[in-house]
C-alpha positions as CSV (number, residue, x, y, z in Angstrom):
1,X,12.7,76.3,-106.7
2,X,14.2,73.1,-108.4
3,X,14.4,71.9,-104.6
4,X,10.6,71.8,-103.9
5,X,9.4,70.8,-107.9
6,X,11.8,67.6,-106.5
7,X,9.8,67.6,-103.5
8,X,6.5,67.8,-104.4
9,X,7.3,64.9,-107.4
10,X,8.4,62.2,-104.1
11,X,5.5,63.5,-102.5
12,X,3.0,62.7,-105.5
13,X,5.2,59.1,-106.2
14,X,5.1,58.5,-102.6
15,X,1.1,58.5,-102.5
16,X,0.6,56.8,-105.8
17,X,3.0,53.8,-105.0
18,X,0.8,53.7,-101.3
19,X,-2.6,54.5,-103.1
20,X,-0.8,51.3,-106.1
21,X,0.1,49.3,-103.2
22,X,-3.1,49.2,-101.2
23,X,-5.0,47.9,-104.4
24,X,-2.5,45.5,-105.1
25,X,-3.2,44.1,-101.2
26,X,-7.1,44.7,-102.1
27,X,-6.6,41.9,-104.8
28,X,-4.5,39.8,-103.3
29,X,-7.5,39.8,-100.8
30,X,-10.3,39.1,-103.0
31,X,-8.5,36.7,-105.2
32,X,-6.8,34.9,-102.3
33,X,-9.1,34.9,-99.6
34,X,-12.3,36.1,-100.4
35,X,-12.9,34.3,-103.6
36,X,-15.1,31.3,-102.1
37,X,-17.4,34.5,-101.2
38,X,-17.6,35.5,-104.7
39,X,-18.0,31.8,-106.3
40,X,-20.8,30.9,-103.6
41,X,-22.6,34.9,-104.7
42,X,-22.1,33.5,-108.7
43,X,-23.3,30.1,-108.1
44,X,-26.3,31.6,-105.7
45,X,-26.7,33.8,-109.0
46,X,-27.2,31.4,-111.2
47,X,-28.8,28.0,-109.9
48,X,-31.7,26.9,-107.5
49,X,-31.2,25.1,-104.4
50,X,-34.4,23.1,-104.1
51,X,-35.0,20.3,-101.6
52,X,-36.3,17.1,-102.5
53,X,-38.7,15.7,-99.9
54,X,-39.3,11.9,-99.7
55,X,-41.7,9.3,-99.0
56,X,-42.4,8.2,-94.7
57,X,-41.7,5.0,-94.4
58,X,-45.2,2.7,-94.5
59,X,-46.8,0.6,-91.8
60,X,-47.4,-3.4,-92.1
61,X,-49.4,-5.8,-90.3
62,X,-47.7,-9.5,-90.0
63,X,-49.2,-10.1,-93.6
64,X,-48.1,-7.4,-95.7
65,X,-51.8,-5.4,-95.0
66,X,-50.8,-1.7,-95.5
67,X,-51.7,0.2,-92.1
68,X,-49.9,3.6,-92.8
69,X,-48.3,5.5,-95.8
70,X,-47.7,8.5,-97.9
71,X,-50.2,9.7,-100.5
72,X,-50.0,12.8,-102.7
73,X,-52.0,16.0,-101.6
74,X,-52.4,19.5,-102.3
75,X,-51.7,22.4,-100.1
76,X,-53.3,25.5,-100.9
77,X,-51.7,29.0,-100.8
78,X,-52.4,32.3,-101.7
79,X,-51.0,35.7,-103.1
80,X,-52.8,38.4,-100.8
81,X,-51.4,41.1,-103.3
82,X,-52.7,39.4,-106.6
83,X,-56.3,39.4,-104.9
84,X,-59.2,41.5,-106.2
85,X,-62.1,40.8,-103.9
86,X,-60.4,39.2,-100.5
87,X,-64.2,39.6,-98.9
88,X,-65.7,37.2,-101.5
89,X,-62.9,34.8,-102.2
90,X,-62.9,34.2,-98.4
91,X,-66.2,33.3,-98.4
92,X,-66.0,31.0,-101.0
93,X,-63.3,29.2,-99.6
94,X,-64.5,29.2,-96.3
95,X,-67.7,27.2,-97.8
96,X,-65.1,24.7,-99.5
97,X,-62.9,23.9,-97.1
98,X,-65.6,23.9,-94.2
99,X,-63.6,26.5,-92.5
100,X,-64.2,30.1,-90.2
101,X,-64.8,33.0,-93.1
102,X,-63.0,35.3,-90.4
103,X,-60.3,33.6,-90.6
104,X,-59.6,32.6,-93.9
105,X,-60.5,36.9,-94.5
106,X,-57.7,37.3,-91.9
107,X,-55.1,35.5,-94.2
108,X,-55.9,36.6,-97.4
109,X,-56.0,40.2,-96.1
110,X,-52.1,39.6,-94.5
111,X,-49.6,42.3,-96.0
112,X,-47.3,39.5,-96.7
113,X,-46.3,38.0,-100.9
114,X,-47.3,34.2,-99.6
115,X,-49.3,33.0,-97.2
116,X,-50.9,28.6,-96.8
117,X,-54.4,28.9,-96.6
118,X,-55.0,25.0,-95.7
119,X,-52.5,22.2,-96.5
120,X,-52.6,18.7,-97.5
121,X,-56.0,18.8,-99.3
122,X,-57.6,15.9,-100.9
123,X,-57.7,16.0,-105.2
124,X,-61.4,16.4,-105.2
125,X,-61.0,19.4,-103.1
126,X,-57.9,21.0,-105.4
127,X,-60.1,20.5,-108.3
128,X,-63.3,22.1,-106.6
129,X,-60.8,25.1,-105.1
130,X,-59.6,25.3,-109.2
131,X,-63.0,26.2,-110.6
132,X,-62.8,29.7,-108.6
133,X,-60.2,30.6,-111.0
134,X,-58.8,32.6,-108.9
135,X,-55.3,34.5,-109.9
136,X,-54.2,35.0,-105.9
137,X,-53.9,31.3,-105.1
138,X,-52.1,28.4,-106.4
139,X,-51.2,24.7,-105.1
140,X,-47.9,23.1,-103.8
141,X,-47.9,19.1,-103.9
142,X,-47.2,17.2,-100.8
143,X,-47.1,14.5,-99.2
144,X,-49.8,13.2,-96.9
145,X,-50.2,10.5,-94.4
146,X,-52.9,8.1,-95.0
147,X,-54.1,5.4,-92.9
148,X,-56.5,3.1,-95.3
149,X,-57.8,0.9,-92.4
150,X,-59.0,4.1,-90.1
151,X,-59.5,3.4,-86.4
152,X,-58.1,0.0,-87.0
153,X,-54.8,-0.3,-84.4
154,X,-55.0,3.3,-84.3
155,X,-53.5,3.4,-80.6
156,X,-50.6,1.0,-81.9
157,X,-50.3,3.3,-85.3
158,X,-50.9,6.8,-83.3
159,X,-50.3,10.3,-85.4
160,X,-48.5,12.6,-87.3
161,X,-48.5,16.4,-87.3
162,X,-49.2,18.5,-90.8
163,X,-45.2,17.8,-91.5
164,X,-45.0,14.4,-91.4
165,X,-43.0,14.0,-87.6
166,X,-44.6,11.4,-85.2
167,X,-46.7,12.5,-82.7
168,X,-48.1,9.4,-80.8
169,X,-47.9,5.5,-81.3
170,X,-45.5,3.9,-83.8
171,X,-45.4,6.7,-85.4
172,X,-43.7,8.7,-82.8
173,X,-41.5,5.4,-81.1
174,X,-40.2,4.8,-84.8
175,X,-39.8,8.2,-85.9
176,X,-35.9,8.0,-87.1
177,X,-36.9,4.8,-88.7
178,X,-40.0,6.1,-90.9
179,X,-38.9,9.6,-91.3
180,X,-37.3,10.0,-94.8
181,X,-33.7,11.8,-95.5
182,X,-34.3,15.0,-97.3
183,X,-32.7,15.1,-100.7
184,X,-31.5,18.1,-102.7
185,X,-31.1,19.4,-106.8
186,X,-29.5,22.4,-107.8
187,X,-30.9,23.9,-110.9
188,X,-29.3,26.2,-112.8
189,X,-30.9,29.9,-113.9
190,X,-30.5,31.9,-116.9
191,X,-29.1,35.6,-116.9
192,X,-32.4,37.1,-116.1
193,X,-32.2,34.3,-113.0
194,X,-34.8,32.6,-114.2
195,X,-34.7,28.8,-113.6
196,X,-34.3,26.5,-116.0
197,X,-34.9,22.4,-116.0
198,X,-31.4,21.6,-115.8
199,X,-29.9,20.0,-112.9
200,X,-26.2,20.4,-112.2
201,X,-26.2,18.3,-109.0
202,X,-28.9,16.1,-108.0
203,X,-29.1,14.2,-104.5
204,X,-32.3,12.0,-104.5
205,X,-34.4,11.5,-101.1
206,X,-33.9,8.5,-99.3
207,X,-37.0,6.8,-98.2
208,X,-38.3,5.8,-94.9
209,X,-37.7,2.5,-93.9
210,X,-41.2,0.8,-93.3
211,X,-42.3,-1.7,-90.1
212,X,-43.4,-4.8,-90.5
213,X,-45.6,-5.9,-87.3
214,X,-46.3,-9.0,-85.3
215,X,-49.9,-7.3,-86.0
216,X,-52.6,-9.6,-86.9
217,X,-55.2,-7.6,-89.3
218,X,-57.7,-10.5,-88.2
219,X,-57.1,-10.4,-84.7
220,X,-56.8,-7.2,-84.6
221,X,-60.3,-6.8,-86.2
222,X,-62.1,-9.2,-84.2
223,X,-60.8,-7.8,-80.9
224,X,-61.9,-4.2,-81.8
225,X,-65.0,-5.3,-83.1
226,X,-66.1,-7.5,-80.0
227,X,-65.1,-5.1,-77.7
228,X,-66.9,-2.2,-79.5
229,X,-70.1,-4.8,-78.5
230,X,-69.3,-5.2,-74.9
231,X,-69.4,-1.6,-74.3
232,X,-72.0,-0.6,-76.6
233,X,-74.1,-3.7,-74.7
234,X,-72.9,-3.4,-70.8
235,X,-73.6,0.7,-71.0
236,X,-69.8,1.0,-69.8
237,X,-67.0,4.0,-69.7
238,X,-64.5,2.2,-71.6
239,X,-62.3,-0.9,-72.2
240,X,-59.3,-2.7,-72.8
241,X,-58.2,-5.8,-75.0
242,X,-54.5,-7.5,-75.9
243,X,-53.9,-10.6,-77.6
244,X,-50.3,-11.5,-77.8
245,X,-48.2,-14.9,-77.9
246,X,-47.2,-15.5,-74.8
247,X,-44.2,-18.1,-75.0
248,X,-42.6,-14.7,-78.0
249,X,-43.9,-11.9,-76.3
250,X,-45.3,-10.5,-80.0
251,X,-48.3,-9.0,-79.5
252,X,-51.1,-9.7,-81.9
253,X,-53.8,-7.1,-81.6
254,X,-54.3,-4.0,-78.9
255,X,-57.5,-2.6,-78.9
256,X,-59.3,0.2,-76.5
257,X,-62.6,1.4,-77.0
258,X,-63.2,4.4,-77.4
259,X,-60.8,4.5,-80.1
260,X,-60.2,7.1,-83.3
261,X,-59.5,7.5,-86.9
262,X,-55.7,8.9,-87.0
263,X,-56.5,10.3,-90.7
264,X,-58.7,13.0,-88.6
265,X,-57.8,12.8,-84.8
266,X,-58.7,16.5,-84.6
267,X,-62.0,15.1,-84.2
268,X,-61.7,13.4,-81.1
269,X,-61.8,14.0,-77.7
270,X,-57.7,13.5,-76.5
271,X,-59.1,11.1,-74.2
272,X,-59.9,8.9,-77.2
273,X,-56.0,9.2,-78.7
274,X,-55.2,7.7,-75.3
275,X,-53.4,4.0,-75.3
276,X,-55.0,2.7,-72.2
277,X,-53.6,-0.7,-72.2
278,X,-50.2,0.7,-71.7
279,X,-50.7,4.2,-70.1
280,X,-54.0,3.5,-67.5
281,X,-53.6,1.4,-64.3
282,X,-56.2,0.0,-62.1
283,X,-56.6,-2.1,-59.3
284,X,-57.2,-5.3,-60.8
285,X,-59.1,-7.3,-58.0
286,X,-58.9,-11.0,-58.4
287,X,-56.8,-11.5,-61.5
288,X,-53.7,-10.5,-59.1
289,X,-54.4,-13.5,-57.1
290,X,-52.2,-15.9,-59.3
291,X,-49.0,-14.0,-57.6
292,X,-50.5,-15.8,-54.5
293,X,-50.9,-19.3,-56.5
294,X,-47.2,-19.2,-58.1
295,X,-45.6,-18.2,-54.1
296,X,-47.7,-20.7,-52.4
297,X,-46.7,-23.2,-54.7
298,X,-43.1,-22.3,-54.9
299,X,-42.5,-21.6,-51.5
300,X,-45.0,-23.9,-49.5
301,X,-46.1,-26.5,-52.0
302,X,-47.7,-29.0,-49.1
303,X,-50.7,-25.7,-48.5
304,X,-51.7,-28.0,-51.8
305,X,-53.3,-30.3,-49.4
306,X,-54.8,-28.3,-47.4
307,X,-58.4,-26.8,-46.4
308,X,-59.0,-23.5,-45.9
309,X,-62.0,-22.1,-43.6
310,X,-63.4,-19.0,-45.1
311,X,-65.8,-17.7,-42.3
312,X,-69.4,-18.1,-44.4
313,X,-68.3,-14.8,-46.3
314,X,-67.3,-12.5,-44.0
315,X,-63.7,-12.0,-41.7
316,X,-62.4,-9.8,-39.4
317,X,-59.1,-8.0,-40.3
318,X,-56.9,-5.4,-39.5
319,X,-59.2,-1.9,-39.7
320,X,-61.3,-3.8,-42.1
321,X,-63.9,-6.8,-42.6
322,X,-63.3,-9.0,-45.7
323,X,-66.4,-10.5,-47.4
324,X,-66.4,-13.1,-50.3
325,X,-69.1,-13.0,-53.3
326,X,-70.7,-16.5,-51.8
327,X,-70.8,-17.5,-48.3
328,X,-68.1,-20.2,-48.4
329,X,-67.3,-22.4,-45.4
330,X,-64.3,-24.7,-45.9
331,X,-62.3,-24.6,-49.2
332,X,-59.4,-26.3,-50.5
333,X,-56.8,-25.1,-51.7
334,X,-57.6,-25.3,-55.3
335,X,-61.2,-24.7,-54.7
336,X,-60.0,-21.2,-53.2
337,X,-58.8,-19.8,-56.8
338,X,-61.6,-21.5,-58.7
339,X,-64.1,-20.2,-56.7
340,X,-62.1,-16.8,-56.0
341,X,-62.5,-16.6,-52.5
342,X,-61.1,-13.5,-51.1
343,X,-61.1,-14.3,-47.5
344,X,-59.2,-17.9,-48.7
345,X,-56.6,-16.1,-50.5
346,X,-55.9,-13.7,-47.8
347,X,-55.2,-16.4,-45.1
348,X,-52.7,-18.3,-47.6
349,X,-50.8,-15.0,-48.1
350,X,-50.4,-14.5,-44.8
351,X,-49.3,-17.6,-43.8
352,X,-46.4,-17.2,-46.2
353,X,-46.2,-13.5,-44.9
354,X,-45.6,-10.0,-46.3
355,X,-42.1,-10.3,-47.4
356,X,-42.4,-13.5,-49.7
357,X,-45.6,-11.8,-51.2
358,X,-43.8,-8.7,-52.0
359,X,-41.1,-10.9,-53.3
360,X,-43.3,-12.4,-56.0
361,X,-45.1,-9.3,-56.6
362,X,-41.8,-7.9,-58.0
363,X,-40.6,-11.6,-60.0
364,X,-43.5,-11.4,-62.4
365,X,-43.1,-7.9,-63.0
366,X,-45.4,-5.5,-61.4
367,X,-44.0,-2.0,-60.3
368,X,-41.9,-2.2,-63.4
369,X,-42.3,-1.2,-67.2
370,X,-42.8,-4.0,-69.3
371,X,-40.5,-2.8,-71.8
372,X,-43.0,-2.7,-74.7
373,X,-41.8,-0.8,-77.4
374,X,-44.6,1.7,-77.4
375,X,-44.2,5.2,-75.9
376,X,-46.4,6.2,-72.6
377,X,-46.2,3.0,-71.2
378,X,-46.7,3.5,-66.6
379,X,-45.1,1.1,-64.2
380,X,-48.2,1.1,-62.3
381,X,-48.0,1.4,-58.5
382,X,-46.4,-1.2,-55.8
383,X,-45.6,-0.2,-52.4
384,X,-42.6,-0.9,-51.1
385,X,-42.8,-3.3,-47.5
386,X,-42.1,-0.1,-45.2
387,X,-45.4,1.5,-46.8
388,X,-47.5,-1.2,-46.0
389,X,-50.1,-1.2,-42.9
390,X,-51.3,-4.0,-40.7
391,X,-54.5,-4.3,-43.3
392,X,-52.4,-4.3,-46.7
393,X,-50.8,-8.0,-46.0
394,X,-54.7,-9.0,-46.7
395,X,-55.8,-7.2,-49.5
396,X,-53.5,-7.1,-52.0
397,X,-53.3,-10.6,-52.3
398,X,-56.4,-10.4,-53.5
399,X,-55.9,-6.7,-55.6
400,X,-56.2,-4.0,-53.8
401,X,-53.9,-1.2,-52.6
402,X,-51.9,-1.9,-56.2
403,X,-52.2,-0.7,-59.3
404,X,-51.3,-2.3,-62.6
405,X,-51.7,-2.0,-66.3
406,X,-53.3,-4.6,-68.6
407,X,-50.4,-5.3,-70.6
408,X,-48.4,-5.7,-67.0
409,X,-51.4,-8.3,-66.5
410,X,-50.9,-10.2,-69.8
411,X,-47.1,-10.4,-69.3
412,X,-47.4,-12.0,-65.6
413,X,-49.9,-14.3,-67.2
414,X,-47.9,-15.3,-70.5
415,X,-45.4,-16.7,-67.5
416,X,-47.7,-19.3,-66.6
417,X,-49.1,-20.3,-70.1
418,X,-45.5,-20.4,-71.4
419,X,-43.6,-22.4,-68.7
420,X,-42.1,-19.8,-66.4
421,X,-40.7,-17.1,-68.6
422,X,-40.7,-13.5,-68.1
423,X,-41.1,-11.7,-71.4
424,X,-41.1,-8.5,-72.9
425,X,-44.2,-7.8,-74.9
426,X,-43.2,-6.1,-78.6
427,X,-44.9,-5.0,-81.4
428,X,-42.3,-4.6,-84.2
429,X,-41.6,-7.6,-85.9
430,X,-38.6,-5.9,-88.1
431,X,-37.3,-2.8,-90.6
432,X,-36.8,-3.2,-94.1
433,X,-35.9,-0.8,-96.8
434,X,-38.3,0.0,-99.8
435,X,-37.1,-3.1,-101.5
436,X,-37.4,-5.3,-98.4
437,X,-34.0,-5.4,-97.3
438,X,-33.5,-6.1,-93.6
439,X,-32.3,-3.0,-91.6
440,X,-33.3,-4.5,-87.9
441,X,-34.9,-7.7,-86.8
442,X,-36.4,-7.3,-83.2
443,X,-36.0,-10.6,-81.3
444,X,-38.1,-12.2,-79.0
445,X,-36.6,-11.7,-74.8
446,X,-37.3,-13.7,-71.9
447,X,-36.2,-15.1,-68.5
448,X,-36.4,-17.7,-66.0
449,X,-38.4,-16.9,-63.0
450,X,-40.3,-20.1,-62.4
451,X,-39.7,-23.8,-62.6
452,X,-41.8,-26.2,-64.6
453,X,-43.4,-27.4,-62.1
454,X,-44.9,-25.3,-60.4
455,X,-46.2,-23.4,-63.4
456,X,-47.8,-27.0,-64.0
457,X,-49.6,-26.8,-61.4
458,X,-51.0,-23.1,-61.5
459,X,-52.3,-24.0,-65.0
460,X,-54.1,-27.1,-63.9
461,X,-56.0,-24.8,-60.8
462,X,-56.5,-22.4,-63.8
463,X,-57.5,-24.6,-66.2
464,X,-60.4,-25.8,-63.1
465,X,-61.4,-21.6,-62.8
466,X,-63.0,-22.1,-67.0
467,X,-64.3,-25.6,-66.3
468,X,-65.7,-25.1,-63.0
469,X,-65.5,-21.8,-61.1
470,X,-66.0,-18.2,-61.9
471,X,-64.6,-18.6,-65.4
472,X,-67.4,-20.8,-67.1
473,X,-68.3,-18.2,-69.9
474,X,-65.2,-18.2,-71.0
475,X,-65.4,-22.0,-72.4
476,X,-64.9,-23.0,-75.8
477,X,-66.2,-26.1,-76.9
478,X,-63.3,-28.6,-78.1
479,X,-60.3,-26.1,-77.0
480,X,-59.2,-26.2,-73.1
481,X,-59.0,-22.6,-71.9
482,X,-57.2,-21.6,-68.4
483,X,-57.8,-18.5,-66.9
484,X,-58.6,-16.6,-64.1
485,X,-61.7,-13.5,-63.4
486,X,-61.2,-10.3,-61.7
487,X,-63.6,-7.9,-60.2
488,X,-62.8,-4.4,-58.6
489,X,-64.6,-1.9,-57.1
490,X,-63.2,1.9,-57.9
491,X,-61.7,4.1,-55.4
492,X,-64.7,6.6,-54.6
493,X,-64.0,10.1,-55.0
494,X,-65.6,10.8,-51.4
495,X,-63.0,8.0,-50.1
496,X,-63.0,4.7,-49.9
497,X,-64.8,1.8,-52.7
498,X,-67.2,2.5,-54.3
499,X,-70.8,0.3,-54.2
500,X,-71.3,1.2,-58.0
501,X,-68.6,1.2,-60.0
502,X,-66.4,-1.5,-61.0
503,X,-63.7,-3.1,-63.5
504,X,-64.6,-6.3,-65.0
505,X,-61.4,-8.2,-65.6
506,X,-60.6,-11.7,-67.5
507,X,-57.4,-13.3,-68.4
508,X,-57.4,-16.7,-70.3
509,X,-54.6,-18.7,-72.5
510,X,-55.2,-21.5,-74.8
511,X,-54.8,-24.1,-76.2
512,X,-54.0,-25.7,-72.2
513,X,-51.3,-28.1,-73.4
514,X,-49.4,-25.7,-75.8
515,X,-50.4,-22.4,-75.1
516,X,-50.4,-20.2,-78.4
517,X,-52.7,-17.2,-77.7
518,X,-52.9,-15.3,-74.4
519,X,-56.2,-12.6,-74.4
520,X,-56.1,-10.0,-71.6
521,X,-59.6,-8.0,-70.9
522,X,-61.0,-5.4,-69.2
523,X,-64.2,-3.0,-68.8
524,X,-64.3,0.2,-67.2
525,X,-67.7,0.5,-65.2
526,X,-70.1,-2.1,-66.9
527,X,-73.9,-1.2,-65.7
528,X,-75.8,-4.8,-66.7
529,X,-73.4,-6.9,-64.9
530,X,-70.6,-6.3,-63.1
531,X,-67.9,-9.3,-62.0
532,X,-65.7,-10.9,-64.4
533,X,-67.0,-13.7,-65.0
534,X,-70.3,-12.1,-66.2
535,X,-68.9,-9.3,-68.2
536,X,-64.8,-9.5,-69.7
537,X,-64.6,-13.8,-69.7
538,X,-67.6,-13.8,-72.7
539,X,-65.7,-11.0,-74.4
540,X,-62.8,-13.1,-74.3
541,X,-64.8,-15.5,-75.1
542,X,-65.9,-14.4,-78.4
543,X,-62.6,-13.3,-79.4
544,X,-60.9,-17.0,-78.5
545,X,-63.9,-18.3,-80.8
546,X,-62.8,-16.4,-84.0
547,X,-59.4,-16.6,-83.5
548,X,-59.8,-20.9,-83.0
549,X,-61.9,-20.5,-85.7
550,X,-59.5,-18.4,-88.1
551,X,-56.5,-20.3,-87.3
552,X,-58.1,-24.0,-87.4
553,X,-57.0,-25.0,-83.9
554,X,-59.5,-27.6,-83.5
């Protein structure tokens, strides 16, 4: 009997000291190893992570014009659950906000506690949208991105999306630049987890660091305005203008036409949003010739002296017949480029043959990216030698059978105006911080690809295209002007050129002795007129005029 009272009593201790030791182990547990669990539940308990979003970085032309930057909005929400009448609140708002009743209904009728209705609203419309006094909706402030100058450089600029990320343009090529770093408070709650204005740790936002351009507000006015005129007035499809410095590279104004207002580019067709100077290539005709000036001149200076017979107009070649605009007879060699004989061209390229063509093709860039530090930009099309056919030795001298882009154009010209150099077109001039502290400077780059001269002598025959060939309405009184006309007939659909559709092309630097401005043009199917000369050099003409004008060079 006393035997199994003993035995039951180790039983009973045996069990307690197991059941003692496992909570012992328990504790050691939760104090040991699972208290960061319990501190993070506490603190979760009693403060408010909320993040702290800061300003995008702004935009800047060359002289401190504001292009892009934040300004406060309102995005509207809604509480389906504290709505009384969804049918007529829907209504209502979608008389407001300009927006589908059927699918505003379909929000405000969602089985969900929150839901945006539209975001980023102006401060008229918040304080139209407060009048309903309605209990289901409410406003959170954010920011918005504004773009004061509208369809000014909007292809430089491009877009944003409804958060603030870059889309297109600068805005997308600069994103980790302008994009602000989020920052963070943590506010505390009270026992009924309420949250009160206290902070116990507060990380501000850092803002986005802004861009300062090589952007000319001027410039870049005058070139959008002009060329706005030239379509509007020729009836044509679209165009093209750059102005950049050609001995820096900085470019100074891009412009196409049709172009957009980034505040609302919804609104707009996507082929509008496109940067055509960068992104669409074309056969440029006659402004390609100068790759057949700078390699006869480099490589067989004494064709300088000679005449050239250009069959009254029209020539026999390889599976094709060339014609000129004019019936010319005999031509020298400078007379061939001012007076853009085709047929002239084609016998000087192939006296220096295919190879030494190709050659020069590639030294002043074409086939290649320019480097430009806007995104989308094509390398055009160049066939390599084993691609070409007995006819292509004769027409792409004079722009056919390649395809190039008009800032690819601008940089092969910018080598002659600025005495040989290769450079790489750019738009961002630098970074700076909120305070204007320099984060990156962006530096002009170039290279040698052409001795002095010979480039003397390609702006001298270019300089004779303005004065006295095919260039004439691109003179300006009191400023020497070289240049060169293009004109280019568009691949048919059916095959073949077509007899109807052209580009108009123009290419001019000035001042002649110091070149400081370099204007590229083109238009896309003109109806009045359709060479060169007629249509692009008076556009570039105009814009030469205000920009001589504006910056006193005479």
């Amino acid at each position: 009997m006393q035997g199994e009272k003993s035995l039951r009593l180790s039983i009973v201790s045996f069990i307690i000291a197991i059941f003692s030791l496992a909570i012992l182990i328990k504790l050691f547990y939760l104090q040991i190893f699972a208290s960061s669990s319990f501190k993070k539940l506490a603190q979760k308990q009693h403060t408010y992570m909320l993040k702290l979003s800061g300003e995008r970085g702004k935009i800047l032309d060359s002289q401190g014009l504001v292009l892009a930057e934040d300004i406060p909005s309102y995005s509207l929400y809604a509480l389906p659950g504290k709505i009384k009448d969804r049918k007529e609140l829907a209504k209502k708002l979608a008389q407001i906000l300009e927006e589908d009743y059927s699918e505003i209904f379909r929000r405000v009728s969602k089985d969900k506690p929150f839901v945006w209705i539209k975001r980023k609203l102006t401060k008229d419309a918040k304080e139209e949208l407060t009048l309903l006094e309605e209990e289901g909706l409410g406003f959170i402030e954010e920011l918005r991105r504004f773009y004061p100058q509208k369809n000014l450089a909007s292809h430089i600029l491009g877009i944003v999306n409804i958060d603030n990320k870059g889309l297109e343009g600068l805005e997308l090529k600069f994103d980790e630049y302008l994009r602000p770093k989020e920052g963070r408070a943590m506010l505390l709650r009270d026992s009924r987890g309420k949250i009160l204005p206290l902070y116990k740790e507060l990380i501000p936002p850092r803002l986005g660091f802004n861009l300062v351009l090589n952007i000319d507000f001027q410039i870049q006015y005058f070139s959008q305005r002009f060329l706005e005129e030239t379509i509007k007035e020729t009836k044509a499809k679209v165009g093209e203008v750059l102005v950049l410095q050609p001995w820096t590279g900085k470019i100074l104004a891009l412009a196409n036409f049709p172009d957009f207002d980034p505040n609302a580019p919804s609104g707009y067709p996507s082929s509008s949003l496109r940067n055509r100077v960068i992104t669409d290539f074309y056969e440029p005709g006659s402004v390609f010739k100068i790759v057949t000036l700078l390699a006869s001149l480099s490589e067989k200076p004494e064709l300088l002296s000679k005449k050239f017979f250009c069959e009254n107009g029209s020539y026999k070649i390889p599976g094709s017949i060339l014609h000129d605009w004019k019936n010319f007879s005999e031509l020298s060699f400078k007379d061939v480029f001012k007076n853009s004989s085709n047929i002239g061209v084609a016998k000087i390229a192939n006296i220096l043959g295919r190879e030494v063509l190709y050659k020069y093709i590639k030294k002043l860039g074409f086939g290649e990216i320019t480097g430009v530090d806007l995104p989308g930009e094509v390398k055009g099309i160049v066939k390599p030698l084993s691609r070409w056919s007995k006819t292509s030795s004769f027409i792409i001298p004079i722009g056919q059978e390649v395809a190039v882009t008009l800032i690819q154009l601008a940089r092969a010209f910018s080598v002659i105006a600025n005495g040989g150099y290769l450079i790489r077109p750019y738009v961002v001039d630098k970074i700076v911080d909120n305070k204007g502290v320099l984060i990156k400077k962006l530096y002009p780059q170039r290279k040698k690809v052409f001795p002095k001269e010979v480039i003397e002598k390609a702006k001298e025959i270019l300089f004779k295209v303005v004065e006295e060939g095919t260039g004439k309405k691109a003179k300006v009184e009191g400023v020497k002007i070289a240049g060169k006309t293009g004109t280019s007939q568009k691949i048919d659909e059916k095959g073949g050129y077509s007899s109807s559709r052209y580009y108009a092309s123009f290419v001019g630097f000035f001042p002649l002795e110091e070149p400081q401005y370099l204007i590229a043009v083109v238009i896309d199917e003109p109806k009045t007129y359709h060479y060169g000369g007629m249509v692009a050099a008076p556009l570039f003409k105009k814009i030469a005029e205000k920009i001589i004008e504006y910056k006193r060079l005479k």
